[in-house]
C-alpha positions as CSV (number, residue, x, y, z in Angstrom):
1,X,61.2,61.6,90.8
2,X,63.3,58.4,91.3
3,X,62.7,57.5,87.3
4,X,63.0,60.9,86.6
5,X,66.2,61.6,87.8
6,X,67.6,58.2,87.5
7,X,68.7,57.4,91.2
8,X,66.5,56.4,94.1
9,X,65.1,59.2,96.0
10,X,64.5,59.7,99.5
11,X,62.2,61.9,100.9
12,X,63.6,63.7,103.6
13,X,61.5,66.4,104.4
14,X,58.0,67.6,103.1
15,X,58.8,71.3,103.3
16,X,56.0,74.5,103.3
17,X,54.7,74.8,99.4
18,X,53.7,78.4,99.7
19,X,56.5,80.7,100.9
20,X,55.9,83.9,102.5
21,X,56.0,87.2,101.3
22,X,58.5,89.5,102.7
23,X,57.0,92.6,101.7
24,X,53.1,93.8,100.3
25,X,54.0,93.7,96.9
26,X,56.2,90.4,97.0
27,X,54.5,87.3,95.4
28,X,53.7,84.0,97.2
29,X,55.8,81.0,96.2
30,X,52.7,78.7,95.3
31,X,53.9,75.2,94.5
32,X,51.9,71.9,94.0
33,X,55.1,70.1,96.6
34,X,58.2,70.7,98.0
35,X,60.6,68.1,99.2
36,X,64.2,67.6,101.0
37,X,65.5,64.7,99.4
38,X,68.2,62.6,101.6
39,X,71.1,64.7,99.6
40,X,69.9,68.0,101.0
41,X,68.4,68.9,97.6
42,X,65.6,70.8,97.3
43,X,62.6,69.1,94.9
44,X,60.2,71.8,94.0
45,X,57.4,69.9,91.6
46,X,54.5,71.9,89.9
47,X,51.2,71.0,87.7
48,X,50.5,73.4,85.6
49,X,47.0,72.9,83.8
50,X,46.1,75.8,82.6
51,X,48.4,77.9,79.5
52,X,50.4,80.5,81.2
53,X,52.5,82.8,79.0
54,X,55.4,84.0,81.5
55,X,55.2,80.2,83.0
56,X,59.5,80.4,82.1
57,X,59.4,83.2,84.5
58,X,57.5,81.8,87.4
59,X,60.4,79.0,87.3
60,X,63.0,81.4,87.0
61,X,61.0,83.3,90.5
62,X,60.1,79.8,92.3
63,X,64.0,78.6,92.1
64,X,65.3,82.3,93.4
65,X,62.6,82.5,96.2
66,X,63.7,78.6,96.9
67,X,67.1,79.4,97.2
68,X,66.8,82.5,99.8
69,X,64.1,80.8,101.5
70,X,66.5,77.4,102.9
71,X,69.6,79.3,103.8
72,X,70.1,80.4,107.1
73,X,71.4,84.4,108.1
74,X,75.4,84.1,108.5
75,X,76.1,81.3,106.8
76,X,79.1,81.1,103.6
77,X,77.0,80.5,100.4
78,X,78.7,77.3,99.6
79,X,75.7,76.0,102.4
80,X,73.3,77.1,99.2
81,X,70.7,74.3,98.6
82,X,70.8,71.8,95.0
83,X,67.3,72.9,93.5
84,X,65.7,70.8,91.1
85,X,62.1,72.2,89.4
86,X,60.0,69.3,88.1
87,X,56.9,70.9,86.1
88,X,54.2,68.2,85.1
89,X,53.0,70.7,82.4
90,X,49.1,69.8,80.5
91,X,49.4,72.9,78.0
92,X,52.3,73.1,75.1
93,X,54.7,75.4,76.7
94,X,56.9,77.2,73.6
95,X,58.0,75.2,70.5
96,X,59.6,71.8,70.4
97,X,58.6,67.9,69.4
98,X,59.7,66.6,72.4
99,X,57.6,66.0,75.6
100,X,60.6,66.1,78.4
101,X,62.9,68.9,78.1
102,X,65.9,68.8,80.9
103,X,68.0,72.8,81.4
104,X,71.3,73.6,83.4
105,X,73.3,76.2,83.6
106,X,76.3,75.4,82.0
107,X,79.9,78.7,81.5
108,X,80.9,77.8,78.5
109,X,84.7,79.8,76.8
110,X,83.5,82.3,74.3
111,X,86.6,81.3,72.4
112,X,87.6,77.6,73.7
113,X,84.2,76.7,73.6
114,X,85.2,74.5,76.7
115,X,82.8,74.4,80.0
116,X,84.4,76.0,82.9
117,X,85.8,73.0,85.7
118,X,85.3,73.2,89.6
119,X,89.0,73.2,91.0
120,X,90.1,69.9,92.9
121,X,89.7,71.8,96.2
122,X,86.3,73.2,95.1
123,X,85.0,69.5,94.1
124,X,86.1,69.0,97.6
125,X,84.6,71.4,99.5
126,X,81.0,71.6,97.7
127,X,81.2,67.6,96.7
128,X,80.2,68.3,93.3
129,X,82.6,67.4,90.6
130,X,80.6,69.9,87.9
131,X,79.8,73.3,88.0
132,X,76.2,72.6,86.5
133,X,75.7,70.7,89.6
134,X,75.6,73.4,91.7
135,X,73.0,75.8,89.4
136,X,69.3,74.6,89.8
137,X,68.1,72.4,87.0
138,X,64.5,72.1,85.3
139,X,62.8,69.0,84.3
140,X,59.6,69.9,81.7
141,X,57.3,67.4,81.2
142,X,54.9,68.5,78.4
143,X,51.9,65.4,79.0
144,X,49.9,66.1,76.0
145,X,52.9,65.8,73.7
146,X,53.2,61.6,74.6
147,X,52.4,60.0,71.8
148,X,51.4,56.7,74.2
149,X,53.9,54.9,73.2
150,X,56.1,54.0,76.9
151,X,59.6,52.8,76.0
152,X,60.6,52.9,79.5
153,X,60.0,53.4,82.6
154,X,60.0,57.2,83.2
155,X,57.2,56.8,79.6
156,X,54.9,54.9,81.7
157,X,54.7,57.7,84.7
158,X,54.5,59.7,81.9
159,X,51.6,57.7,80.6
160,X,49.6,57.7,83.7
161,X,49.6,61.1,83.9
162,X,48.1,61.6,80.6
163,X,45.9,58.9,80.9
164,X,45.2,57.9,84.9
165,X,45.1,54.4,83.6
166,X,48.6,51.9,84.5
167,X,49.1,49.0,82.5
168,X,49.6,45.7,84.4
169,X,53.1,45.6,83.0
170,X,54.2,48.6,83.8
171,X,57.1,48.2,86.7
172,X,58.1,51.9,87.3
173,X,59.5,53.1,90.8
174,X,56.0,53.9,93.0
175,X,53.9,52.8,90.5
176,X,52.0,50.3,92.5
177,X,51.2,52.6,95.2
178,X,49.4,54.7,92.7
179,X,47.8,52.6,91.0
180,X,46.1,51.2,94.2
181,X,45.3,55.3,95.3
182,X,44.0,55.7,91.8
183,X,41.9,52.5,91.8
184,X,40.5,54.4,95.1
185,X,40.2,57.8,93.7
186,X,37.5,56.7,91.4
187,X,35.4,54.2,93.5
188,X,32.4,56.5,93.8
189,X,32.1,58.5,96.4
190,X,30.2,56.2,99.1
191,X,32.6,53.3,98.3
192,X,35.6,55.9,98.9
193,X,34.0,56.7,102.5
194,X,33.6,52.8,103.3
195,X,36.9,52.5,102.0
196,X,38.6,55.4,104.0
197,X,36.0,53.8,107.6
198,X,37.7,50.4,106.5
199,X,41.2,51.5,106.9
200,X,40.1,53.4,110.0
201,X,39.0,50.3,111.7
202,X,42.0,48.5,110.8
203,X,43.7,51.0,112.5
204,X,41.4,50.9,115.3
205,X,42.1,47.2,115.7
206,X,45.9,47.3,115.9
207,X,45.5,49.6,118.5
208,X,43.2,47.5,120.5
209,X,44.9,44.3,119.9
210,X,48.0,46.4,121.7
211,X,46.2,48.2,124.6
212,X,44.4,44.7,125.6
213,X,46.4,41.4,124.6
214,X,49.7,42.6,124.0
215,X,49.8,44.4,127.5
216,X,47.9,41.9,128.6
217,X,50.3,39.5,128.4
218,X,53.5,41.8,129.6
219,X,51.4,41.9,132.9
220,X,50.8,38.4,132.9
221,X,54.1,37.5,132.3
222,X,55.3,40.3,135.2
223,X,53.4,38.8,137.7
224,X,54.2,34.9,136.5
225,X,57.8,35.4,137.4
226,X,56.9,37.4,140.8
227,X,54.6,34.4,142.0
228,X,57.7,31.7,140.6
229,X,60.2,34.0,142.3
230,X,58.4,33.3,145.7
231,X,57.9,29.9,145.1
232,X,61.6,29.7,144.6
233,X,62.5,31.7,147.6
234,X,60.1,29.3,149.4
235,X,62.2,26.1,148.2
236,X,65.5,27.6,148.8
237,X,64.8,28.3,152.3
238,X,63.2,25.2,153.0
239,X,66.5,23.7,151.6
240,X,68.6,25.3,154.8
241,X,69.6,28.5,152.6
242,X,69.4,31.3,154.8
243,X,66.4,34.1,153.2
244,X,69.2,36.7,152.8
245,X,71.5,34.4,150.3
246,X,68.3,33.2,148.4
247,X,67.2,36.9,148.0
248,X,70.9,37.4,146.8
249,X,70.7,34.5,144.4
250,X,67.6,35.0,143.0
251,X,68.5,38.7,142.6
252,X,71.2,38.0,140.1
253,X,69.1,36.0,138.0
């Protein structure tokens, strides 16, 4: 998402990827994730395998149900959510050479031929400075149509997806992380479970090493100042300070 939309995205929330129907004949809002980014955009991001006709459509429906879904009852429709649809599409969905496709909605003059402007006071108010900004916008990234070839870093996510392989080269946001789940993904299966017991004990040693040593030594240390406490008390008094003043004394240290 970060080399997609060219600015570093942060997760906010990982929201419910299957809305609810409202009524019997409603359909369910099935998607593959959908994310709050730190902007309080709403990431909705879809594989789609399989060749599926009205597949415009089903964007056109997951945006709308998105948008009624995250805004509260009483509340101005300027609080409306940013969506952005990402579709990580493996069939060749209508006609056109190129493999990313990018759509916003855009009021264009019938006459001027000049894109309609947010007012100063509405760039205010919604801090967006474009009208498109405020429509939902779709990201289609037809896989099969990559001809291999990565020129940059958004090609080489685009490359791993068509070919789960990463190129030791390759230096694209999140890349690393998934190269090292991918490299897990096809241990075979018995390796995968050692793998996943591994991490488990790791786990179960960090919490050990806290439960035993590391509270351990808080307690230690506790009752090393309570015995060099009394020990002081002992030498303070022995000095001719009266056991009131040294308790006073060693109190404010």
């Amino acid at each position: 998402m970060s080399e997609l939309l060219k600015e570093d995205i942060r997760i906010k929330n990982i929201l419910e990827s299957e809305g609810n129907k409202e009524t019997a004949e409603d359909k369910f809002n099935r998607v593959d994730m959908l994310v709050e980014n730190s902007k309080g955009e709403i990431i909705i991001v879809e594989v789609q395998v399989e060749d599926q006709l009205d597949y415009i459509q089903r964007l056109i429906y997951g945006t709308a149900k998105a948008i009624t879904e995250y805004i509260k009852q009483s509340v101005s429709y300027k609080e409306i959510k940013k969506i952005i649809s990402i579709s990580i599409l493996y069939f060749d969905l209508g006609q056109g050479d190129d493999y990313i496709y990018h759509g916003t909605t855009r009021l264009t003059g019938i006459h001027s031929h000049e894109d309609l402007k947010l007012s100063k006071k509405q760039q205010e108010e919604f801090q967006k400075d474009q009208i498109h900004k405020l429509f939902p916008e779709y990201y289609l990234i037809k896989v099969n149509q990559f001809n291999d070839l990565a020129r940059d870093r958004l090609d080489e996510w685009v490359y791993f997806l068509k070919n789960e392989t990463i190129k030791d080269n390759f230096t694209a946001k999140g890349l690393e992380a998934a190269k090292k789940k991918l490299d897990t993904m096809k241990l075979p299966e018995k390796e995968q479970l050692s793998y996943k017991y591994y991490l488990e004990s790791l786990h179960d040693r960090a919490s050990f090493y806290d439960s035993t040593y590391v509270q351990g030594e808080k307690k230690g240390r506790k009752e090393g100042r309570k015995e060099g406490m009394k020990e002081a008390l002992k030498k303070m008094i022995a000095s001719g300070i009266s056991e009131d003043e040294a308790v006073r004394i060693l109190g404010g240290l």
